[in-house]
Biotite code that builds the C-alpha atoms (Angstrom):
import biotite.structure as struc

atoms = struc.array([
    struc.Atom([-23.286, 3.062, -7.085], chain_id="A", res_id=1, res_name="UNK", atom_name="CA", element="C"),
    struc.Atom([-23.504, 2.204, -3.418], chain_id="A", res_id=2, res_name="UNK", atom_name="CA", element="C"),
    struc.Atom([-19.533, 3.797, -2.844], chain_id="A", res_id=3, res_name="UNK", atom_name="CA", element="C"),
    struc.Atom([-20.770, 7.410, -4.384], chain_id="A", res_id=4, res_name="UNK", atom_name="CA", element="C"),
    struc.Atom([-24.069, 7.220, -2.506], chain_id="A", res_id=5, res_name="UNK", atom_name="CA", element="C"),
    struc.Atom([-22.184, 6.792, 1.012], chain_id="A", res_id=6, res_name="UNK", atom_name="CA", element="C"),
    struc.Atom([-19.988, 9.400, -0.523], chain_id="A", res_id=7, res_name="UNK", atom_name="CA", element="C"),
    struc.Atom([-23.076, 11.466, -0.624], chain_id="A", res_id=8, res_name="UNK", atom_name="CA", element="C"),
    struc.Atom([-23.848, 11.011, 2.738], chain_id="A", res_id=9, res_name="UNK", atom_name="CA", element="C"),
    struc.Atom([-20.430, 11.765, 4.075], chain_id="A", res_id=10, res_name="UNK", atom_name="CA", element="C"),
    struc.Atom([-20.793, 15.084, 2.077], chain_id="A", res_id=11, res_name="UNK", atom_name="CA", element="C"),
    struc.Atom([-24.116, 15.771, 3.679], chain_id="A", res_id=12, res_name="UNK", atom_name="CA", element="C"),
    struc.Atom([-22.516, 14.958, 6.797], chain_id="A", res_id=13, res_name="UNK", atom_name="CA", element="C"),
    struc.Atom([-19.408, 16.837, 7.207], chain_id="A", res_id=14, res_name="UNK", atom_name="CA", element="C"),
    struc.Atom([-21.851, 19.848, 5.478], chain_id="A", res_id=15, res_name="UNK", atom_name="CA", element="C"),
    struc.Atom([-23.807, 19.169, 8.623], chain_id="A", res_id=16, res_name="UNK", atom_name="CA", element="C"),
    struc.Atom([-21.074, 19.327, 11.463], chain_id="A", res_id=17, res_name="UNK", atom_name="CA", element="C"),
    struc.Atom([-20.187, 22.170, 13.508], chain_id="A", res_id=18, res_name="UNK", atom_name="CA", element="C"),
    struc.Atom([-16.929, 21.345, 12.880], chain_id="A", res_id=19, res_name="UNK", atom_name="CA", element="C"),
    struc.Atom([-16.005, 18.890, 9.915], chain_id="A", res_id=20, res_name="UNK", atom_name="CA", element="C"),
    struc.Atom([-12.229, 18.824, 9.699], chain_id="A", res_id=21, res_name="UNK", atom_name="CA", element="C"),
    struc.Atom([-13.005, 16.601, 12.973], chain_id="A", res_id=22, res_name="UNK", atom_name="CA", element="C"),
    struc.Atom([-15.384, 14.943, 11.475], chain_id="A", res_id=23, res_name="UNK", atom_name="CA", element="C"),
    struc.Atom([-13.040, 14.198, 8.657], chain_id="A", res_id=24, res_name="UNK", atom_name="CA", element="C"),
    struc.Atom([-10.920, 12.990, 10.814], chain_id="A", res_id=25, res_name="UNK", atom_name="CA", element="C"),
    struc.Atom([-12.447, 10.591, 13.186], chain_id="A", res_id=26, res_name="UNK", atom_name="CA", element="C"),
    struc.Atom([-14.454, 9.234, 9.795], chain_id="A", res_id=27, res_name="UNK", atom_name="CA", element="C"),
    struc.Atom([-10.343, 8.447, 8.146], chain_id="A", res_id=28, res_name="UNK", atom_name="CA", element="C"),
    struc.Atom([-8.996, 7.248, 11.335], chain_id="A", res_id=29, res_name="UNK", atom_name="CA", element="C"),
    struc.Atom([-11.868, 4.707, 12.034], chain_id="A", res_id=30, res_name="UNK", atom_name="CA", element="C"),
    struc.Atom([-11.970, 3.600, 8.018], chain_id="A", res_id=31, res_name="UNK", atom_name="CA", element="C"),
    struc.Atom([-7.983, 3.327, 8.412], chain_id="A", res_id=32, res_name="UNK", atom_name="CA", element="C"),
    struc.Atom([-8.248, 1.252, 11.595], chain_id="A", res_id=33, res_name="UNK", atom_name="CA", element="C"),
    struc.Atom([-11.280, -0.825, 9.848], chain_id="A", res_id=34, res_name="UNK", atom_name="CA", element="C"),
    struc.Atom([-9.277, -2.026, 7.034], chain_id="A", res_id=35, res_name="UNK", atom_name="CA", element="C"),
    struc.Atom([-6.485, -3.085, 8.834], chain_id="A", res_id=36, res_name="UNK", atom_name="CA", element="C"),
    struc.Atom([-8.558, -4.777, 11.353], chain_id="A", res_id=37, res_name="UNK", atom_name="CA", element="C"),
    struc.Atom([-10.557, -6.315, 8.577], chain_id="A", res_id=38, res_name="UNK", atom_name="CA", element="C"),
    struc.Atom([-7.634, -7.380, 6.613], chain_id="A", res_id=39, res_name="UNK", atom_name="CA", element="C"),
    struc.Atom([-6.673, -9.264, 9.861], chain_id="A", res_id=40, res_name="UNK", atom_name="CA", element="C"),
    struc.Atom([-9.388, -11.007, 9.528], chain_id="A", res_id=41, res_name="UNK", atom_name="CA", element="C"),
    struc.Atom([-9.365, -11.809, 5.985], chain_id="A", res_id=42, res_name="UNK", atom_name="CA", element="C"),
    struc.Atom([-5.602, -13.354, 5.888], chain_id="A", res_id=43, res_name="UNK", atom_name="CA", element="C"),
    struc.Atom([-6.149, -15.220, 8.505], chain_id="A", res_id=44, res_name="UNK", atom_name="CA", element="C"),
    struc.Atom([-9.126, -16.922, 6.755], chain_id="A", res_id=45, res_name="UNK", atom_name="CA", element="C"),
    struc.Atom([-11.862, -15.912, 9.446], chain_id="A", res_id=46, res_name="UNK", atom_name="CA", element="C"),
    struc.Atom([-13.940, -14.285, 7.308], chain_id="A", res_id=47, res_name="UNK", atom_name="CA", element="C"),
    struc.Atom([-13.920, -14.604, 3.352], chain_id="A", res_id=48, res_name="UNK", atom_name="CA", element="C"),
    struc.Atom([-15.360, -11.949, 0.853], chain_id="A", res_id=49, res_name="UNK", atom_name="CA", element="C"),
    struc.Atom([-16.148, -13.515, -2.523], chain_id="A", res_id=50, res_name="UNK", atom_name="CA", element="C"),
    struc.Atom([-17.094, -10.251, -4.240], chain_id="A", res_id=51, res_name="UNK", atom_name="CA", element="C"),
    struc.Atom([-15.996, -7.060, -4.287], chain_id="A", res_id=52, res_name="UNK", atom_name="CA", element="C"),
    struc.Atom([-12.191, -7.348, -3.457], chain_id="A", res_id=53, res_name="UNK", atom_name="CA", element="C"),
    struc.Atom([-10.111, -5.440, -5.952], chain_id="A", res_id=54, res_name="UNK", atom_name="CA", element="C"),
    struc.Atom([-6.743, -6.954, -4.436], chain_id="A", res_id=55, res_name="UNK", atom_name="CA", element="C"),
    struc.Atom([-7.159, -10.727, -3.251], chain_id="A", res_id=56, res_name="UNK", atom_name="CA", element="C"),
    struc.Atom([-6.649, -10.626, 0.696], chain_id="A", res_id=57, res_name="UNK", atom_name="CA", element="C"),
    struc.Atom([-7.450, -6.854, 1.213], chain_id="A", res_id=58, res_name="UNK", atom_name="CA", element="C"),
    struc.Atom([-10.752, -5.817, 2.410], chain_id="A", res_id=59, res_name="UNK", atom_name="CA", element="C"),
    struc.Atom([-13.279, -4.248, -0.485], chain_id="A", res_id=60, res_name="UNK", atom_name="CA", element="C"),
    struc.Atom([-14.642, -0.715, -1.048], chain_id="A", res_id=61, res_name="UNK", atom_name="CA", element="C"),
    struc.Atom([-17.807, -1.850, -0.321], chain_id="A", res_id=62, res_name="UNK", atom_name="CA", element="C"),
    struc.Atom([-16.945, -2.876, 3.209], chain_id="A", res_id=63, res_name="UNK", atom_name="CA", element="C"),
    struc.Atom([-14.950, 0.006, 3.911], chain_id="A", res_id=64, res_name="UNK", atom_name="CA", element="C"),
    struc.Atom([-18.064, 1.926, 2.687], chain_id="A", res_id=65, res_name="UNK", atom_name="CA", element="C"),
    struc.Atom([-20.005, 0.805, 5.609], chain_id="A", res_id=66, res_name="UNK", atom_name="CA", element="C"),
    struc.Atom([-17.317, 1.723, 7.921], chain_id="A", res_id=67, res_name="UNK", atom_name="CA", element="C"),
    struc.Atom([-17.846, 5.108, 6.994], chain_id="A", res_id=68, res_name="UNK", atom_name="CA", element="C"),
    struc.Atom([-21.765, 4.899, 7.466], chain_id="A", res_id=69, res_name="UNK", atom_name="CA", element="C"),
    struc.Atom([-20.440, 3.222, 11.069], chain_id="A", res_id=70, res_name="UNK", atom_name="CA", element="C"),
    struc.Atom([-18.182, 5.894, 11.605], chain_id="A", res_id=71, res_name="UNK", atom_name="CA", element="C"),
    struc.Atom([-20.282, 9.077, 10.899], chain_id="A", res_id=72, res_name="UNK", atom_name="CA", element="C"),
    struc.Atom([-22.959, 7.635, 13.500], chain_id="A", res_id=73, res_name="UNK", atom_name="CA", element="C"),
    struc.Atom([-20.257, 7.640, 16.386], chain_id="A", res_id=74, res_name="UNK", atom_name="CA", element="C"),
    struc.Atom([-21.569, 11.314, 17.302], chain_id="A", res_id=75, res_name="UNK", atom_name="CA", element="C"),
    struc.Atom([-24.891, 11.103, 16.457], chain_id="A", res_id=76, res_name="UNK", atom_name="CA", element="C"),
    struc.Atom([-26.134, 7.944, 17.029], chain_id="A", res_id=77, res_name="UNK", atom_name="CA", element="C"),
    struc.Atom([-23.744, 6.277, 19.545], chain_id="A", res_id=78, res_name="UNK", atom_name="CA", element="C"),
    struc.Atom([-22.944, 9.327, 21.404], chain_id="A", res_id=79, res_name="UNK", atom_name="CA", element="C"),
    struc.Atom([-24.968, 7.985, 24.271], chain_id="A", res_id=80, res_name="UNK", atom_name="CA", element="C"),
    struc.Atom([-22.633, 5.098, 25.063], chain_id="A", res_id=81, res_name="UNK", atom_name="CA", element="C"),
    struc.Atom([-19.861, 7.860, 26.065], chain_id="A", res_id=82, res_name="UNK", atom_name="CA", element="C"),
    struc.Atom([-18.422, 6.859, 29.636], chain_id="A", res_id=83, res_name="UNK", atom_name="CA", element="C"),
    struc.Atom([-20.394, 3.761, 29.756], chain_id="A", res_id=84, res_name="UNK", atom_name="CA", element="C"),
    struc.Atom([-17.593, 1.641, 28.748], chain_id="A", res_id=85, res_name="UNK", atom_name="CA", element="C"),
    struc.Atom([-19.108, -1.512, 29.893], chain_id="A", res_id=86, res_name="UNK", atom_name="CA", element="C"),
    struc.Atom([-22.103, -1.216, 28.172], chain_id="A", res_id=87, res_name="UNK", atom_name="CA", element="C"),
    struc.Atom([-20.342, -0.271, 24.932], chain_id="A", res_id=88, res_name="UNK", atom_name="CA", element="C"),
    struc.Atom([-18.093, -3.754, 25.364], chain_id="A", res_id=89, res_name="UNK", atom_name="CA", element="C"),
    struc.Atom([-21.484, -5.241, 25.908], chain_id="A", res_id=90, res_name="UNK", atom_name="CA", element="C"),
    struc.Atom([-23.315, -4.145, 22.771], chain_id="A", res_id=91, res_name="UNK", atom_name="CA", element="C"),
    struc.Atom([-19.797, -4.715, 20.737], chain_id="A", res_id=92, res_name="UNK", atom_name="CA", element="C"),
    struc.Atom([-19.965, -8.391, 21.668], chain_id="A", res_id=93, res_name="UNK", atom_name="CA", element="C"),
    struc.Atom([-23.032, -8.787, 20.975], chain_id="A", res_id=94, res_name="UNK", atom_name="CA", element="C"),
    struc.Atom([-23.960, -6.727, 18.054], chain_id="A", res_id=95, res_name="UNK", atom_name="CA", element="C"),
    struc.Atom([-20.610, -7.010, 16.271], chain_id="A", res_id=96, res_name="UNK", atom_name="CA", element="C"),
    struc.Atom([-20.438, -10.746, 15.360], chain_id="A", res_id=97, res_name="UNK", atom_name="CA", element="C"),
    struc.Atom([-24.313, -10.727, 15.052], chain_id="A", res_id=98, res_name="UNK", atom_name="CA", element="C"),
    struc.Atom([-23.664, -8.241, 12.179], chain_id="A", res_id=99, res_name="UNK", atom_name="CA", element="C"),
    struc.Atom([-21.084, -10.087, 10.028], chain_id="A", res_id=100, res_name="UNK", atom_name="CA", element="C"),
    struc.Atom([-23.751, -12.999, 11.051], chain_id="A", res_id=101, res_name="UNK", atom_name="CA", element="C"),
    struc.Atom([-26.142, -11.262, 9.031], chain_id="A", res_id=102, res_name="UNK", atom_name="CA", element="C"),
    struc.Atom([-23.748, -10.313, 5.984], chain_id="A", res_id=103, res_name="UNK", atom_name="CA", element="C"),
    struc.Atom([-22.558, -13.979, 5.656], chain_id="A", res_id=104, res_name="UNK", atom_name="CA", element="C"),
    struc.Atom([-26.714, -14.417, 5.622], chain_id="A", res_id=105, res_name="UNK", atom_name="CA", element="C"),
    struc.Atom([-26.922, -12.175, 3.062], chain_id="A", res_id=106, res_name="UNK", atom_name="CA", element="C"),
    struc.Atom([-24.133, -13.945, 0.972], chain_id="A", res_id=107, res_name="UNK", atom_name="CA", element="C"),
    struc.Atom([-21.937, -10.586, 1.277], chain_id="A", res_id=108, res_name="UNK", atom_name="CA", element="C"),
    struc.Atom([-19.077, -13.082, 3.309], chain_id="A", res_id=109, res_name="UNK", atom_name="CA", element="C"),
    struc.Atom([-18.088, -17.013, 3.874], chain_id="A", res_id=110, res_name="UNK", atom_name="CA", element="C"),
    struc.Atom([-17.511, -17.851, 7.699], chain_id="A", res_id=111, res_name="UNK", atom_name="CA", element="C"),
    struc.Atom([-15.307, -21.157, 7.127], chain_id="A", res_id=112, res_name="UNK", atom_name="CA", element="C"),
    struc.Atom([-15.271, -21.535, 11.241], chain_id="A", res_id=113, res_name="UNK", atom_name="CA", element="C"),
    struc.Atom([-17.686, -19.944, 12.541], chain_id="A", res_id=114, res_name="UNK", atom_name="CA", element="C"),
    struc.Atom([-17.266, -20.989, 16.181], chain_id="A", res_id=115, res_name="UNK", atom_name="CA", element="C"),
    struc.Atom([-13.768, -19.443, 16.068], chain_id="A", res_id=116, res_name="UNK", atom_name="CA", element="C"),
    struc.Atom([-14.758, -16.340, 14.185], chain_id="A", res_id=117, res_name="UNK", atom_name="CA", element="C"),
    struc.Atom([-17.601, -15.567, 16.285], chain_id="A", res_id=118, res_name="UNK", atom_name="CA", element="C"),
    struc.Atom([-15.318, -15.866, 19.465], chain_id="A", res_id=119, res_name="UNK", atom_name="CA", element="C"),
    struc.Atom([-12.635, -13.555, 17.891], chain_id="A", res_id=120, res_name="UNK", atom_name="CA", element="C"),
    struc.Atom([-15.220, -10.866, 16.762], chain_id="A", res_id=121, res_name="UNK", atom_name="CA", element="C"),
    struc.Atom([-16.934, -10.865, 19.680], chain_id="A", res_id=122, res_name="UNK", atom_name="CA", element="C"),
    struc.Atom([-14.054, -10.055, 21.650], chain_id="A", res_id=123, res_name="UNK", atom_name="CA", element="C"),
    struc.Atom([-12.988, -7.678, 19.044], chain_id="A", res_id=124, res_name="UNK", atom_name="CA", element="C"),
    struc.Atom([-15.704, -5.830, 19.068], chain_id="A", res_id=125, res_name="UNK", atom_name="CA", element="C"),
    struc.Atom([-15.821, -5.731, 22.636], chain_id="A", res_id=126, res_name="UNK", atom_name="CA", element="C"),
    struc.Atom([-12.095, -3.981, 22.580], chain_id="A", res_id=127, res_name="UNK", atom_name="CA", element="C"),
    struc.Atom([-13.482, -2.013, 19.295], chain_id="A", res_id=128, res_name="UNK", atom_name="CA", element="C"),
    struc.Atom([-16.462, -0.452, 20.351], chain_id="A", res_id=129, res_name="UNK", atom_name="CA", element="C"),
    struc.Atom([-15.578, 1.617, 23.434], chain_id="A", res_id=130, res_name="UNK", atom_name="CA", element="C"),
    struc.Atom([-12.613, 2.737, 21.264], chain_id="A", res_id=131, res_name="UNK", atom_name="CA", element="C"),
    struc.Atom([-14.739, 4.005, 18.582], chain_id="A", res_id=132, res_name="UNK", atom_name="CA", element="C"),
    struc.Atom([-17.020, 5.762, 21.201], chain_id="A", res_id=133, res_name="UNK", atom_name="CA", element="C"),
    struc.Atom([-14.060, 7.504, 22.871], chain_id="A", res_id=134, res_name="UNK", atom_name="CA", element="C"),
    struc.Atom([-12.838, 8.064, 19.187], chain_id="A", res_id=135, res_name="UNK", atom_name="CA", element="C"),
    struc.Atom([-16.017, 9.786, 18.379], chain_id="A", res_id=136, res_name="UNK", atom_name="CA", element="C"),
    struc.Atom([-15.676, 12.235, 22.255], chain_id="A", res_id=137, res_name="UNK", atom_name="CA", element="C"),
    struc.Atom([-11.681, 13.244, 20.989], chain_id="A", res_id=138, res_name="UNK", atom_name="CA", element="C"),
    struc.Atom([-12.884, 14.232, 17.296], chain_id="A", res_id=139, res_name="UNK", atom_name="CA", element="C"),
    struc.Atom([-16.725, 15.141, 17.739], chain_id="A", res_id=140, res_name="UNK", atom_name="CA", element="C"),
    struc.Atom([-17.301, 17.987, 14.850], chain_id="A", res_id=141, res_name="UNK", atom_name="CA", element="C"),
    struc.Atom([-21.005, 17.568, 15.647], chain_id="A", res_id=142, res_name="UNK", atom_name="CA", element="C"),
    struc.Atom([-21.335, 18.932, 19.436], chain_id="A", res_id=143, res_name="UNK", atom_name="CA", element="C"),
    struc.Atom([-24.841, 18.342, 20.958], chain_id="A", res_id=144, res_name="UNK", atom_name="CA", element="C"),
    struc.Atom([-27.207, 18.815, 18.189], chain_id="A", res_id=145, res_name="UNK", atom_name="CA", element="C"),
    struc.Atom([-30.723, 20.740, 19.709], chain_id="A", res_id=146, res_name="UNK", atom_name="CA", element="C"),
])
């Protein structure tokens, strides 16, 4: 239910953009770049998901569902961090590991190390989230909205 709700919402968005073949496209090259980057994680027993997986070591729908709810806020919400690189490294340390924090919380993952995992997201995320910011600039179907 939660997969054809974000589905929804990517509708509504692309219906939304000025352009949303780009939209489209940043939204598939960010989930793309996700799973891979999450399946890193997965195989090499940083992070574990007990539920959801239809394929033991590959990431799950749901996961990659939030990827898309990431992705269609790179030119809306996080359009702001656009040639403030530093800052965007900043608030990926920080706010990356702090959100897999709060799915392990939840129950949604297993952190077996979390010393190590917490180091490797943060810098991850650090490398990740200006790249996602400049992803959003070279495929922005949205423009300035009024």
């Amino acid at each position: 239910m939660g997969i054809a709700f974000v589905a929804m919402l990517l509708v509504f968005h692309l219906w939304q953009a000025r352009r949303p073949s780009q939209e489209l496209r940043l939204v598939l090259g960010v989930v793309m770049g996700a799973a891979l980057w999450e399946t890193g994680l997965i195989r090499t027993g940083l992070i574990v998901y007990p539920h959801g997986a239809l394929w033991p070591g590959l990431v799950p729908p749901w996961l990659l569902a939030l990827w898309v709810l990431f992705a269609i806020q790179l030119n809306v919400l996080f359009r702001w961090l656009r040639g403030r690189w530093w800052l965007a490294m900043a608030l990926g340390a920080m706010a990356g590991p702090l959100s897999f924090r709060a799915g392990a919380a939840l129950g949604a993952a297993h952190i077996p190390d979390p010393a190590m995992t917490m180091g490797v997201l943060a810098v991850g995320w650090a490398l990740w989230m200006p790249t996602l910011v400049w992803m959003g600039a070279r495929h922005d179907g949205i423009d300035a909205l009024p």
